[in-house]
C-alpha positions as CSV (number, residue, x, y, z in Angstrom):
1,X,-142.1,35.0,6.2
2,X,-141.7,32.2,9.2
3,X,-141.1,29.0,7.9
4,X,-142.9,25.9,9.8
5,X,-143.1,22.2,10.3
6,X,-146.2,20.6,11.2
7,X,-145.5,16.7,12.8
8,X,-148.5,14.7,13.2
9,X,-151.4,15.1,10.5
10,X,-154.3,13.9,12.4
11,X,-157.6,16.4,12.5
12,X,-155.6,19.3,14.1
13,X,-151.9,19.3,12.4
14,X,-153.9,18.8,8.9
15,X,-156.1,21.6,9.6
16,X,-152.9,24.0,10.8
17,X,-150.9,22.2,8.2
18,X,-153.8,23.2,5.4
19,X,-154.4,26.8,6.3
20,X,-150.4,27.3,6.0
21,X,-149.7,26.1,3.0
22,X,-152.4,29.0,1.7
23,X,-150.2,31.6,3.1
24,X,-147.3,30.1,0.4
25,X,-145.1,30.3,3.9
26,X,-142.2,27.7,4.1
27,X,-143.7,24.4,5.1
28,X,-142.9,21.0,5.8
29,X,-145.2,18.3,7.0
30,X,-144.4,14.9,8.4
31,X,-146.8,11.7,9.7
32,X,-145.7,8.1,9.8
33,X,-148.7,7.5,7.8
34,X,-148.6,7.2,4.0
35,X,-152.3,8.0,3.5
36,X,-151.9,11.3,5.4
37,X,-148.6,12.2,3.9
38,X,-150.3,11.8,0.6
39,X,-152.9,13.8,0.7
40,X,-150.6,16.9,1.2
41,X,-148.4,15.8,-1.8
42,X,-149.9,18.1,-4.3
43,X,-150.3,20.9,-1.7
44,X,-146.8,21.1,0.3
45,X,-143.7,20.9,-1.6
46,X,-142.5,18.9,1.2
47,X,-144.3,16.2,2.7
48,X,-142.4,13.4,4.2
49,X,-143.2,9.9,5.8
50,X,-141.0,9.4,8.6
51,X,-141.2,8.7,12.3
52,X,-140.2,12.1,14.3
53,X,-139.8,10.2,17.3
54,X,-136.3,9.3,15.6
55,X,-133.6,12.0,16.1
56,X,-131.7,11.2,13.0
57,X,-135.1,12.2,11.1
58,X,-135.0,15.7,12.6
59,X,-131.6,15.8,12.0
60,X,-132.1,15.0,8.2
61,X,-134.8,18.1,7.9
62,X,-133.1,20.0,9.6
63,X,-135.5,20.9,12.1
64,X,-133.2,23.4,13.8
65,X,-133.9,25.8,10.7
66,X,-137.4,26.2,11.2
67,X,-138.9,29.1,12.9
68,X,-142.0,27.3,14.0
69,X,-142.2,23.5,15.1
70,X,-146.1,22.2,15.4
71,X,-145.7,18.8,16.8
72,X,-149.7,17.4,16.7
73,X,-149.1,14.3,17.7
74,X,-152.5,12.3,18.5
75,X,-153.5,10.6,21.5
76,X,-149.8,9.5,22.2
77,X,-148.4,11.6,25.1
78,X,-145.0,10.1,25.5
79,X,-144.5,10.4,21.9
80,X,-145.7,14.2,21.8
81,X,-143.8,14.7,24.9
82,X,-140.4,13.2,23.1
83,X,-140.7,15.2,20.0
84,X,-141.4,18.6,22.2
85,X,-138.1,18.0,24.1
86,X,-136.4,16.9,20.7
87,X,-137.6,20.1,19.1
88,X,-136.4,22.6,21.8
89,X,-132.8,20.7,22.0
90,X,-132.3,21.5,18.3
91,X,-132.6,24.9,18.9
92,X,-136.3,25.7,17.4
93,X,-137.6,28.9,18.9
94,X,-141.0,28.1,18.7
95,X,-142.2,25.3,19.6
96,X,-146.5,24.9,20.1
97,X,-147.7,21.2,21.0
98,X,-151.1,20.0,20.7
99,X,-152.2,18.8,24.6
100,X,-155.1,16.1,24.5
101,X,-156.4,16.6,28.5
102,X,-155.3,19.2,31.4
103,X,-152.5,16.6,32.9
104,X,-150.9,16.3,29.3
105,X,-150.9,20.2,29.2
106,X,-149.1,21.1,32.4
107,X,-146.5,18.4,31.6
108,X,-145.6,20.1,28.0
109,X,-145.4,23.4,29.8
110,X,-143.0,21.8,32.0
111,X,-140.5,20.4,29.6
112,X,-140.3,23.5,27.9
113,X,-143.1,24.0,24.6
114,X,-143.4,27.3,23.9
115,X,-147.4,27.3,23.8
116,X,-149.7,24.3,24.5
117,X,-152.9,24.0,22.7
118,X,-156.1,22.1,24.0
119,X,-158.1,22.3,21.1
120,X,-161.9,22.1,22.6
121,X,-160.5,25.1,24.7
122,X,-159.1,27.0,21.5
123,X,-162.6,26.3,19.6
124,X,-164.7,27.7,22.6
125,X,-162.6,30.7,22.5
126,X,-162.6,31.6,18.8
127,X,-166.4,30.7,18.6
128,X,-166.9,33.7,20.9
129,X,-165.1,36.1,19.1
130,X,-166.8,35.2,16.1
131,X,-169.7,36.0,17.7
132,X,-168.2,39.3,19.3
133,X,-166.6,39.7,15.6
134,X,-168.9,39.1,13.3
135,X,-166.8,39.8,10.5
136,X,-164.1,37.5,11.3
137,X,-164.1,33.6,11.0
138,X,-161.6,30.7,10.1
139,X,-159.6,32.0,12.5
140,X,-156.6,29.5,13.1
141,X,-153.6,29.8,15.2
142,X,-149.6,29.4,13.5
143,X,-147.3,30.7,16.1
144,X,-147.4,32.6,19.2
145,X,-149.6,35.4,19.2
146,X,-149.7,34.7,15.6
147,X,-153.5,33.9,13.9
148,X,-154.9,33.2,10.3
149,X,-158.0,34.9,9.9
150,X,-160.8,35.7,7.1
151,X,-161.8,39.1,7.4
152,X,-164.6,40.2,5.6
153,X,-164.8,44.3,4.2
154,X,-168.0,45.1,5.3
155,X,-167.0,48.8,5.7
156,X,-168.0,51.7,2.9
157,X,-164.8,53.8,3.2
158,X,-162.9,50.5,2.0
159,X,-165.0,49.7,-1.0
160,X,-164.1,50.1,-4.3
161,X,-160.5,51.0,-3.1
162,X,-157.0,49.3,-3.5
163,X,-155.3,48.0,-0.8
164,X,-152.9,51.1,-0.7
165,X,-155.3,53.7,-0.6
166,X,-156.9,52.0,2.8
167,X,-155.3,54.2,5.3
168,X,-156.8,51.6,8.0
169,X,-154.2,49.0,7.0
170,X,-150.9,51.3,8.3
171,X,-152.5,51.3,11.8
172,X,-152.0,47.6,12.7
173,X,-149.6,44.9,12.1
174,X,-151.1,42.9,9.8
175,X,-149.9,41.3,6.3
176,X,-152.9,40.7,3.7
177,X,-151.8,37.3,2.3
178,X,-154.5,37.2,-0.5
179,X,-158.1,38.2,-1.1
180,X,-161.1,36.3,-2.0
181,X,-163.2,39.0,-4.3
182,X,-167.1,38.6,-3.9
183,X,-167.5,36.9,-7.1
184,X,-165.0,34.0,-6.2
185,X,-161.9,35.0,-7.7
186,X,-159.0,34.6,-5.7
187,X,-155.4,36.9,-6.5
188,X,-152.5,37.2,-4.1
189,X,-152.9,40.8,-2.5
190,X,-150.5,43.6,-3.5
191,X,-151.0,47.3,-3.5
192,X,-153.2,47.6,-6.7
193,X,-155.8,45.4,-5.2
194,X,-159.3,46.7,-5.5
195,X,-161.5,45.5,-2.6
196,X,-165.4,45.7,-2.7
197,X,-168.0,45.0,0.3
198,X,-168.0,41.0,0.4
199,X,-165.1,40.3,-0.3
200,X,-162.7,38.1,2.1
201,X,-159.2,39.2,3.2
202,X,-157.3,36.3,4.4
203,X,-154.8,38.6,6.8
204,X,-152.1,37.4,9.3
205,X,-151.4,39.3,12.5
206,X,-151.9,39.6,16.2
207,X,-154.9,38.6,17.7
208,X,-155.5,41.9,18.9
209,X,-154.7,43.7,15.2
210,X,-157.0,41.8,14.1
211,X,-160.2,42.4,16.1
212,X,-159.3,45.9,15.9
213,X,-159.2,45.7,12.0
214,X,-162.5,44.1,12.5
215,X,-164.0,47.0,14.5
216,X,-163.0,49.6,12.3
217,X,-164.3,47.6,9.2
């Protein structure tokens, strides 16, 4: 599994940040807040008050080990900018960069980040396909082509199954990270796991795996 570090735990790198650490993935956060830090202290392993802006503090981490670099730095554009570009010297191969306005968005694209998100832009999109997708919600992206998504089995041929009788699930590229059963118990998914019509599964995958998982279900 990819391991990640979020930088910046406003709205949007707590929200990315949060729906991570429920994949048990590799994760680092970092703010220059101590609240914000805090609040992740019991949920990440590794959370770490610092100020990213420094390159000795990226150094330390060792930010050039990370597959995936978030940097969700607020309203400061020549801070997210300076991160971005401090990112992609270490070496990260994926950096993705929260843009607040159009302007800010064409500049991260021009200094290299790997994908740019505008988040109003991001939410209009995924409110469509949840209403295309019925099925599907929570959908957040962590990398490049990469979502998090809550799937739910609406579908008779997969109730009352396990996981590895579902012939569905060998047709796309998707890895079932745990499932929320209909009566609100929550176990790590594995082979054995019996699924029943309402419950959730929270898969990672493609976009497109994932919508098509949705259509068969």
């Amino acid at each position: 599994m990819k391991s990640f570090v979020v930088i910046g735990l406003g709205r949007f790198g707590s929200a990315v940040a949060k729906t991570i650490a429920e994949t048990e993935a590799d994760l680092l956060v970092i703010d220059q807040n101590e609240d914000r830090v805090n609040l992740f202290k019991d949920m990440v392993p590794n959370a770490i008050i610092a100020d990213a802006k420094d390159e000795r503090v990226l150094d330390e981490i060792g930010i050039q080990d990370f597959d995936v670099a978030i940097v969700a730095i607020g309203e400061d554009i020549q801070s997210s900018v300076l991160v971005t570009m401090l990112a992609k010297d270490a070496g990260v191969p994926q950096v993705i960069t929260k843009a607040v306005d159009k302007n800010h968005y064409r500049l991260l694209e021009k200094i290299g980040a790997d994908r740019v998100v505008l988040p109003e832009v991001e939410m209009g999109r995924k409110i469509a396909e949840s209403l295309i997708f019925e099925n599907i919600s929570n959908v957040v992206d962590i990398a490049d082509n990469i979502e998090f998504a809550e799937v739910k089995v609406c579908s008779r041929k997969m109730n009352n199954r396990v996981i590895s009788e579902i012939d569905d699930f060998n047709h796309y590229d998707l890895n079932i990270s745990y499932v929320k059963h209909i009566n609100g118990k929550v176990e790590i998914a594995s082979g054995d796991t019996r699924l029943m019509i309402g419950d959730s599964l929270f898969v990672i995958g493609r976009p497109e795996d994932i919508q098509k998982l949705s259509e068969q279900n």
